[in-house]
C-alpha positions as CSV (number, residue, x, y, z in Angstrom):
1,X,-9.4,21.8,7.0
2,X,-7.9,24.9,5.3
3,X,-8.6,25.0,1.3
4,X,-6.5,27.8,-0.6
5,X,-7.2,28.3,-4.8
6,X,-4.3,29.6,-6.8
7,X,-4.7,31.9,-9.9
8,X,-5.9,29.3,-12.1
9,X,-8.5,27.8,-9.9
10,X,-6.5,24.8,-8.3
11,X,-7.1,23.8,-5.2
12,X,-4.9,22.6,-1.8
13,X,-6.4,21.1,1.1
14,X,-4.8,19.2,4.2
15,X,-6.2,16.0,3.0
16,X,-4.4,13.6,1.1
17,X,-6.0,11.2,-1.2
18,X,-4.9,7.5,-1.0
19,X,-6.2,5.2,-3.2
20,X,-6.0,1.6,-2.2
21,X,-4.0,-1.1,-3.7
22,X,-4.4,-5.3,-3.1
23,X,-0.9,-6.7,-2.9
24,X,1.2,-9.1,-1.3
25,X,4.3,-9.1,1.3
26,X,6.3,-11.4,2.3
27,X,8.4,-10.5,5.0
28,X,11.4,-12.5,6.8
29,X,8.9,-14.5,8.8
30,X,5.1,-14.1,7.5
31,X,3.0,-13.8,4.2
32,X,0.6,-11.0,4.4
33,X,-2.3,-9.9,1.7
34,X,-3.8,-6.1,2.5
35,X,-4.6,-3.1,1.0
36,X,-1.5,-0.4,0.8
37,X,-2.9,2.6,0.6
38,X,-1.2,4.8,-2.5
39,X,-1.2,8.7,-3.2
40,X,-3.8,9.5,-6.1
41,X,-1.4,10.0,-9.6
42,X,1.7,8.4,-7.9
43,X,3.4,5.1,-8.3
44,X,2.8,2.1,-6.2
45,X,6.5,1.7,-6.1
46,X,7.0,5.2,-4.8
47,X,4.9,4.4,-1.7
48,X,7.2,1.8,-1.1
49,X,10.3,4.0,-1.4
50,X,8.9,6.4,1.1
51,X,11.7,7.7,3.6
52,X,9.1,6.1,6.9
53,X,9.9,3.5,9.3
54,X,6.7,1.5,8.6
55,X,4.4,1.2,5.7
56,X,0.6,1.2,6.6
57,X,-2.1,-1.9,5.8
58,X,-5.1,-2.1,5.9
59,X,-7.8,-5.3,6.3
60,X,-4.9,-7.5,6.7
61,X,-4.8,-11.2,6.2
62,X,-1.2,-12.9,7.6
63,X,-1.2,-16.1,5.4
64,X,0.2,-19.7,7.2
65,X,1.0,-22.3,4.3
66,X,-1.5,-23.2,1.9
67,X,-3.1,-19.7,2.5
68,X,-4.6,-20.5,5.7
69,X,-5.6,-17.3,7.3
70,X,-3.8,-17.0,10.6
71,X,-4.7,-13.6,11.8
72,X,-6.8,-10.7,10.9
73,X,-6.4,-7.2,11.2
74,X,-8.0,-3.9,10.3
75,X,-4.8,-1.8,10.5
76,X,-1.2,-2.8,10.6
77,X,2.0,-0.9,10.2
78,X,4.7,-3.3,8.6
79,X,8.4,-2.0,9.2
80,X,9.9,-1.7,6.0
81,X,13.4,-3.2,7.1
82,X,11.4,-6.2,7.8
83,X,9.7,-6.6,4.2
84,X,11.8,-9.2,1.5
85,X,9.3,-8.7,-1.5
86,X,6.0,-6.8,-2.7
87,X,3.5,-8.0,-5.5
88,X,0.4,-5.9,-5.9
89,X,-2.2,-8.2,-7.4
90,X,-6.0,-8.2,-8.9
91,X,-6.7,-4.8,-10.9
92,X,-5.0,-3.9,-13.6
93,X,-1.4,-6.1,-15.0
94,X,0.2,-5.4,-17.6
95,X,0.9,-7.6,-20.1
96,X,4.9,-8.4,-20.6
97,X,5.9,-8.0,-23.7
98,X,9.0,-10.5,-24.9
């Protein structure tokens, strides 16, 4: 790991930092809730706009109707082509305003 300062005392390292986000996503065949894992000050959305073939999961639950679990992973990779809608839930909402 290489750590360089500027002038001002910022720092750059190798290593990103992800925080992770609880969301749902349906794809064309399967309802999945996970953890997407988002850069630190960034968007959820622009995790999802990433220019990548797959978007990473992690401890993955694919859903069966009525929520049944129907498998369990530690780690999957979801290719985005595949993915019809996203809904992060729990945390923070806000409220819409009308």
């Amino acid at each position: 790991m290489t750590i360089e300062y500027d002038e001002k005392g910022k720092y750059y390292t190798d290593i990103v930092t992800k925080l992770p986000v609880s969301c749902l996503i349906q794809t064309t065949t399967h309802l999945m809730r996970g953890f997407v894992h988002v850069r630190q000050g960034e968007r959820f959305k622009n995790e999802l706009e990433r220019d990548e073939a797959f978007l990473a999961m992690t401890n993955v639950n694919i859903l069966g109707a009525g929520e049944e679990i129907l498998y369990t992973a530690p780690f999957m990779a979801v290719q985005r082509s595949q993915i019809v809608w996203v809904m992060p839930v729990g945390g923070e909402q806000e409220e819409i305003k009308e």
